[in-house]
KEZA-829652 format. One record per atom (N, C-alpha, C): x, y, z. Coordinates in steps of 0.02 Angstrom, whole numbers, plus 50000, padded with zeros to 5 digits. Layout:
residues N
XYZ...
END
This chain:
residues 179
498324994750383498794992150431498514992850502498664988250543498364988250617498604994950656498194995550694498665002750737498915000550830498904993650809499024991550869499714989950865500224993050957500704989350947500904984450961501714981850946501924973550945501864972951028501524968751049501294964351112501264957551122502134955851084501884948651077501984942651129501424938951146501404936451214501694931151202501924926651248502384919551229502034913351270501854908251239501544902351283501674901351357501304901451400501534899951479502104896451434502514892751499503134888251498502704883751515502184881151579501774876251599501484873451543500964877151512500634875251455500814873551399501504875151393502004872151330502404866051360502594864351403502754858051452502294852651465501564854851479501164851151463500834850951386501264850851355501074848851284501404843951262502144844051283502624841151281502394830251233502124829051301501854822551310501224823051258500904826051234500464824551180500454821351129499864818351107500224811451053499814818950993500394819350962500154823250908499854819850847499534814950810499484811150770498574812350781498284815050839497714814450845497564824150840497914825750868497974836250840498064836150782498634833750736498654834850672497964832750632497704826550653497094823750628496534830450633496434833250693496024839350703496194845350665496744846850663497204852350624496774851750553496954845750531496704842450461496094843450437495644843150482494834842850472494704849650468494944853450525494854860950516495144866050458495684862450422495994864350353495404862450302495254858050311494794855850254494044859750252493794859950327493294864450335493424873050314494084873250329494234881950294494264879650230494664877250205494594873750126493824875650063493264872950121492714872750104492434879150106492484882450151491884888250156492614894550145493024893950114493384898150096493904897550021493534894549996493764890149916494394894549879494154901649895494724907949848495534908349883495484907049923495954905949987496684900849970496194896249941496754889849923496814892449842496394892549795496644894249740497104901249726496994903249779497324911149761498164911349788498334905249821499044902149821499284902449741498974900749696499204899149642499594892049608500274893549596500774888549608501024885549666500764889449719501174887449803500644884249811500184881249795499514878049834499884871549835500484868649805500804862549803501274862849876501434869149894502134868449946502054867350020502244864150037502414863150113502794869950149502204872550181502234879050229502484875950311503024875450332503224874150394503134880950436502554878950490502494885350534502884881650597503234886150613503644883850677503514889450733502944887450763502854892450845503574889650912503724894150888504384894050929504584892351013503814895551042503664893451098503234885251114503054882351069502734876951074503294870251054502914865351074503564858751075503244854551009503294859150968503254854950892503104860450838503254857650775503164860550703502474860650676502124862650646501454862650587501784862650524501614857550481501904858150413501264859050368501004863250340500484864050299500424863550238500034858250212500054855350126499264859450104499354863650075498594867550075498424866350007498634859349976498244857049916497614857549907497314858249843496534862549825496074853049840496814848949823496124840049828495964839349907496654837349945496684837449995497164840050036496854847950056497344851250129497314847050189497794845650200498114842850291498644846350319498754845750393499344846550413499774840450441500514841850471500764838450519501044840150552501064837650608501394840950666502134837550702502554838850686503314835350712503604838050767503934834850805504284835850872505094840450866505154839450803505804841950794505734847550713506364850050694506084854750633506094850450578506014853150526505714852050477505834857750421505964852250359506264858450310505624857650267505134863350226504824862650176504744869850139504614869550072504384875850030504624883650074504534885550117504534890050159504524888550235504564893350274504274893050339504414897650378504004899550427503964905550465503824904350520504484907250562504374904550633504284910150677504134910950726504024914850773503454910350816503394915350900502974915250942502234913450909502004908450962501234907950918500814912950918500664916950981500154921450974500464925850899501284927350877501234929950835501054926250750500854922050751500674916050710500024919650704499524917250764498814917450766498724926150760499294930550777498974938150766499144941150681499504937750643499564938150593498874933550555498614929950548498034925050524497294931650539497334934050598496804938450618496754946250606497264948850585497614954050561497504958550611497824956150667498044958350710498774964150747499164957550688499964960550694500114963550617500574967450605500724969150517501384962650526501254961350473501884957250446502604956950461502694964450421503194967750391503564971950475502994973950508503284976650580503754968750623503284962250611503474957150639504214953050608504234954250550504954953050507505524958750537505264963650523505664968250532506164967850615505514966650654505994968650734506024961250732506164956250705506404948750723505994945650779505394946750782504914941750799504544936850760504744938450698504434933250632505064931450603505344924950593505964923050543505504920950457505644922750417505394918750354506024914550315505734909350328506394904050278506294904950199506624900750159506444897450085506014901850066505634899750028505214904049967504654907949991505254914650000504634921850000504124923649974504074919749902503394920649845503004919349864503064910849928502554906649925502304910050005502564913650021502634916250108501984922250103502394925250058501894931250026501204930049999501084924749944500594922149916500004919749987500344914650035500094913350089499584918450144500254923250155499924929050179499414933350157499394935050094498904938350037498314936150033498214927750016497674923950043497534922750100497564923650158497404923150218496994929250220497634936950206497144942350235496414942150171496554943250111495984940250091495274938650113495544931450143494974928950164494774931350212495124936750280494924937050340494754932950381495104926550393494944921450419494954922150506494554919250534494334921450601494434913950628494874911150655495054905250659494654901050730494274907450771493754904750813493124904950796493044906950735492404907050702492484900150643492894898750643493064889950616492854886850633493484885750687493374881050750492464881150776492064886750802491324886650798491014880050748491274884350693490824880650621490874875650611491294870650649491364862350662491124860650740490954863950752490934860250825490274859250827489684862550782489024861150787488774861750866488364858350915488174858450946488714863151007489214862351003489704863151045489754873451024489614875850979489734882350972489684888251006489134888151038489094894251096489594892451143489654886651179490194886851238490914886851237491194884251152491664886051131491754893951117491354896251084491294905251086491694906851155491354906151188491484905751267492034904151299492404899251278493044897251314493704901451277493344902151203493734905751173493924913451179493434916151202493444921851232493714924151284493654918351344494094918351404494784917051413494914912751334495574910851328495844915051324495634920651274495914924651217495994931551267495664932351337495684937051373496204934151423496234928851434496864926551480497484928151469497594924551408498224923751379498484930651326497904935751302498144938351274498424937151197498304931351151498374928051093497704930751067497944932750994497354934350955496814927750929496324926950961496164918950943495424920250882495184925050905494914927350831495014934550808494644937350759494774940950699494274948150727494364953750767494274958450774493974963150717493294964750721493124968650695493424976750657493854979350725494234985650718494884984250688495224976450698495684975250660496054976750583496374979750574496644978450484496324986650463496274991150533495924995450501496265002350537
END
């Protein structure tokens, strides 16, 4: 379990305002590619869903001006991204950094359910299963993002790092983490 405590930061208001106007149809498209690239270099991840590898995971960052609906099928994982909610299989809403500090094992779960910074909807099995494969894999979601960008990788390292010191959002996967 992490020994860090709950610090959970909330999107500027600016930077969630300027999101507002985004044509999401071209993020989800990116969302998509980067599912498929975890897909690939993390194969145990999607099968270890089991039966939930069929369900629509609605992540709802509470501070941002739209939904993620996640189809983490073993043919083809995508996401989508909607302006309004969205009912599927499960879903778990909270603050994004607490999204992205749970993925990095950053935050404990069970601390984030507990004090109502994490809501979990619908099917706990598939919530649980989700979570289990994630920590699993240890997925480092700026070490992804790297692994597609090819040429672009060191300076993304870089922005990501400055981001991740700005804002305070867990944007990758800490070594001392989960420990």
């Amino acid at each position: 379990m992490p020994h860090r405590p709950l610090a959970i930061e909330t999107t500027p208001r600016l930077l969630a305002f300027a999101l507002r106007p985004l044509p999401l149809r071209p993020l989800a498209a990116a969302l998509s590619a980067l599912t498929r690239s975890v897909a690939k270099r993390h194969p145990a991840l999607f099968r270890r869903l089991g039966p939930h590898a069929t369900a629509c995971f609605v992540l709802d960052p509470t501070d941002l001006p739209f939904v993620i609906c996640l189809y983490p099928t073993t043919t083809n994982p995508h996401v989508t991204l909607h302006r309004n909610s969205q009912v599927g299989d499960a879903k778990i809403a909270g603050p994004m950094s607490a999204l992205l500090g749970l993925v990095h094992g950053a935050f404990d779960g069970d601390a984030l359910f507990f004090s109502r910074d994490l809501v979990i909807g619908g099917n706990t099995e598939a919530v649980l299963a989700l979570r289990n494969a994630i920590d699993d894999a240890e997925l480092d979601i700026g070490a992804e993002l790297q692994a597609v960008s090819g040429l672009f990788a060191r300076p993304l390292r870089r922005a990501i790092d400055i981001a991740q010191a700005r804002t305070g959002f867990s944007l990758t996967r800490s070594e001392n983490e989960g420990f």
